[in-house]
C-alpha positions in Angstrom: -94.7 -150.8 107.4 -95.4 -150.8 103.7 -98.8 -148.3 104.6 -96.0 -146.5 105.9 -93.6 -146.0 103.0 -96.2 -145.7 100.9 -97.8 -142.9 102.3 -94.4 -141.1 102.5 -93.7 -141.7 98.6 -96.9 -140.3 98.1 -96.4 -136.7 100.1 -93.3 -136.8 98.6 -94.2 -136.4 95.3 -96.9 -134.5 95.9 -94.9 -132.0 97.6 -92.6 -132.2 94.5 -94.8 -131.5 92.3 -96.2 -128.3 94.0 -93.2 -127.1 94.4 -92.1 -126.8 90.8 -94.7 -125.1 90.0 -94.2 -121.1 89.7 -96.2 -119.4 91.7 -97.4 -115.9 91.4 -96.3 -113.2 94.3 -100.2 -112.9 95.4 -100.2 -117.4 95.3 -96.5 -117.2 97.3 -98.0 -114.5 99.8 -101.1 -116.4 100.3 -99.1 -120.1 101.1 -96.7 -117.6 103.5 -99.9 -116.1 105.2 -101.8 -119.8 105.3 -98.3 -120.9 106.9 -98.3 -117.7 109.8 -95.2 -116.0 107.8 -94.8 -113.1 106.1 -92.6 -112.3 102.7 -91.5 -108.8 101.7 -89.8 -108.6 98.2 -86.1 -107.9 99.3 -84.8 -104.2 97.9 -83.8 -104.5 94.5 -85.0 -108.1 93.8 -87.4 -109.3 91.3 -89.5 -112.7 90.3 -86.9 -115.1 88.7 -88.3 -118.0 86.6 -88.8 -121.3 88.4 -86.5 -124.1 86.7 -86.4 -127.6 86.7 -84.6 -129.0 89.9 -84.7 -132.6 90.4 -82.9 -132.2 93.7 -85.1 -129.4 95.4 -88.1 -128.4 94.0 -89.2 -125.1 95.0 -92.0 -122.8 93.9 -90.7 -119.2 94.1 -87.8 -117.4 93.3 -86.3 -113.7 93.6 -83.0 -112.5 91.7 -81.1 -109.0 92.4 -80.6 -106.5 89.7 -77.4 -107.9 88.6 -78.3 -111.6 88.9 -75.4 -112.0 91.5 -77.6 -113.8 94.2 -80.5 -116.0 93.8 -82.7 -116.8 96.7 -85.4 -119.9 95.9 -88.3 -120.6 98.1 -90.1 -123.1 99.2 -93.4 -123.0 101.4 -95.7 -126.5 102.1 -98.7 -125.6 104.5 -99.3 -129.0 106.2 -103.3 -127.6 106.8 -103.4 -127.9 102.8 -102.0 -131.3 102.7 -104.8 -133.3 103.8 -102.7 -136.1 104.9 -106.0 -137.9 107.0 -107.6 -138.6 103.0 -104.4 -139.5 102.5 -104.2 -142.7 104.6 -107.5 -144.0 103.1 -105.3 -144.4 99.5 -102.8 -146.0 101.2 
């Protein structure tokens, strides 16, 4: 049980701290096209600086021209997470 909780804190933060990270648009269209999606910039939107979110971490964000709507994303591609080396630290 403790292998188990361990390895769950451990994805945890690392998905964390990946997702606080800002990511460029070609880095957030390559995680959408590693994860089968696809992301066109919505009309009138442009990059918006990641901040620090304790709550939800995420990695990219858009804003509209008059900074009435925010929309933050968050992509984790579970091919990327090798979670197999994982269980060796654990």
């Amino acid at each position: 049980m403790k292998r188990i909780i361990s390895l769950i804190t451990l994805v945890l933060f690392i998905v964390i701290g990946q997702a606080q990270s800002q990511l460029s648009l070609e880095e957030f269209n390559s995680f959408c096209d590693d994860s089968g999606l696809q992301f066109t910039m919505p009309e009138g939107y442009k990059i918006q600086e990641v901040k620090d979110n304790p709550d939800l971490g995420y990695s990219f964000a858009v804003i509209n021209a008059d900074a009435t709507m925010e929309i933050r994303y968050t992509i984790w591609p579970l091919e990327k997470m090798n979670l197999n080396n994982m269980k060796h630290h654990c």
